[in-house]
N, C-alpha and C positions, 0 to 999 in steps of 0.2 A: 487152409491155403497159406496164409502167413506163418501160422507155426512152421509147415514142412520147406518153404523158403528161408525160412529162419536156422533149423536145422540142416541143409543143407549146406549153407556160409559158412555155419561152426564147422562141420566135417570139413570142407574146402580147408577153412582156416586151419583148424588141428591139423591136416593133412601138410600143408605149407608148413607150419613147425615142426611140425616130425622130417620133414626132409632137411630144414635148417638144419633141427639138432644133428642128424645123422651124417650131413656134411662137416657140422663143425666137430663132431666125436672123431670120425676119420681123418680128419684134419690134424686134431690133436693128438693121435694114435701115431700117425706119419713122423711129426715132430718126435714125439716120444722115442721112438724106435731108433730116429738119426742120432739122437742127445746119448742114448744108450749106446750105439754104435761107435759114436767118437769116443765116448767115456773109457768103453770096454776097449779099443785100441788105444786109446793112448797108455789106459794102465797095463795092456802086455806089451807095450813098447817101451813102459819101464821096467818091467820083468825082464823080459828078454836083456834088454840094455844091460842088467844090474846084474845079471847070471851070467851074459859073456863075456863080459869086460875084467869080474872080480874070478871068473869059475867058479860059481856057487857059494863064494867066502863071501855077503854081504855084510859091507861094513858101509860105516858112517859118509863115506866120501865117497858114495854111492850117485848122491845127489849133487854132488857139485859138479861131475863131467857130464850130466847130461844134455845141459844147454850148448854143448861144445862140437 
């Protein structure tokens, strides 16, 4: 009777951390995907930028009108 009382709290318990984890995996998946998403737009907003401003001739002063 105590053993299977006993074994039932751990599965409870295990079961509560497996939902932590699997909250906090999605969680960190979401972040991830955003942090990627800005990343990835801002560097073809410096592509773009740097291609139609020069027509394809990438030079050095490339990077100083961007801020502009």
């Amino acid at each position: 009777m105590v053993i299977r009382t006993a074994q039932k709290s751990l599965s409870e318990h295990f079961r509560h951390v497996l939902q932590l984890l699997i909250g906090l995996v999605t969680t960190m998946m979401q972040w991830l995907i955003r942090c990627l998403w800005v990343i990835t737009g801002i560097h073809m907003r410096k592509l773009r930028h740097g291609l139609g401003n020069r027509g394809g001739n990438i030079s050095g002063d490339g990077a100083k009108d961007c801020g502009t």
